[in-house]
N, C-alpha and C positions, 0 to 999 in steps of 0.2 A: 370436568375440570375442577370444579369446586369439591366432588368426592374425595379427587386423588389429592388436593390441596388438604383437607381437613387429616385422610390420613398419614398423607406425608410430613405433615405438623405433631402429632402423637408420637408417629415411630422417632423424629426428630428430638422431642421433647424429652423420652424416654433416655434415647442413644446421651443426650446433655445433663443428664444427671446420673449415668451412669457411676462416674466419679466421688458424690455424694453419698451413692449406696455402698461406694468400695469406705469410705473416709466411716461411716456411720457402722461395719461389721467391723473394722480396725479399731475403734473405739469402742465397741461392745467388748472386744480382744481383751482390750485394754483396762475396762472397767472407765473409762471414761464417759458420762453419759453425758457431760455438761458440752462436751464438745459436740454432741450426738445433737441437741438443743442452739449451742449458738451454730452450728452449721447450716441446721434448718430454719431459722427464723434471719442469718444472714443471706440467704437461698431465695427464701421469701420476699424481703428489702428488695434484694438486688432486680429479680426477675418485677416487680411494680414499680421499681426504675426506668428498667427496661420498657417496659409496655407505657410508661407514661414521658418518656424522652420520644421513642415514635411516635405519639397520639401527638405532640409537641413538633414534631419534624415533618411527618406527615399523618393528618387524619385519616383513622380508617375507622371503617363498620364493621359488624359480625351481621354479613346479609343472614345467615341461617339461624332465624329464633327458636329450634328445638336443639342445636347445638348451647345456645346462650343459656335457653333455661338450665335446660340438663349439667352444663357446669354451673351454674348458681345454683342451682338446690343440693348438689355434691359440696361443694365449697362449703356449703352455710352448715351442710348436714357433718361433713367432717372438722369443721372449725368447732361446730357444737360437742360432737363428742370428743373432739380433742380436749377442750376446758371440763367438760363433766369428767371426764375419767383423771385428764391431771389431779383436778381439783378435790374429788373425791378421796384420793390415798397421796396425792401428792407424787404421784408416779402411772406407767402405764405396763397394766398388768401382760401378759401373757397372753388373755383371752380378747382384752382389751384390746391388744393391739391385733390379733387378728380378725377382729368385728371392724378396725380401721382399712386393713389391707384388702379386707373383703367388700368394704366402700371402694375402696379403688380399683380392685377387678370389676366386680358390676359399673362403674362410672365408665372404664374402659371401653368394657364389652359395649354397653349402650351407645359411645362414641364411637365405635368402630362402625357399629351395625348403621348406626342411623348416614 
């Protein structure tokens, strides 16, 4: 029960921001990148809204501590290089970003597996 819960929150997850991946290549299109940025950091907000109006409405736990860790040390680890690489050029390279995407397939794949 708790497998098919964990993956059917990912494939969930993914299918809800589909929309954001379409808004953020229309904006590449575009040369708009600022939208590309407040999209994602309104994305952000919203969803710790979210997760902090139900902790509010109803508490809940994450019974599986290798699911918790494993998104905390991704989280920490892409928020890290997300500020190193901004910070660094003021922009995110090419290579940059896909050393990001590639945190997010490995975070995946180890959420999937476990």
């Amino acid at each position: 029960q708790q497998f098919i819960q964990n993956k059917s929150g990912t494939i969930l997850s993914i299918g809800t921001n589909l929309p954001e991946i379409a808004l953020v290549i229309e904006s590449l299109r575009k040369h708009s990148p600022g939208l590309i940025l407040g999209d994602v950091l309104g994305s952000a907000a919203t969803n710790t809204l979210v997760i902090a109006l139900l902790g509010i409405i109803s508490p809940f736990s994450i019974d599986q501590v290798t699911v918790f860790q494993t998104t905390t040390v991704v989280l920490v680890m892409a928020l890290g290089l997300f500020l190193w690489f901004s910070h660094t050029k003021r922009s995110i390279s090419f290579r940059e970003g896909l050393a990001l995407v590639s945190l997010y397939i490995a975070f995946l794949t180890a959420h999937l597996m476990l």
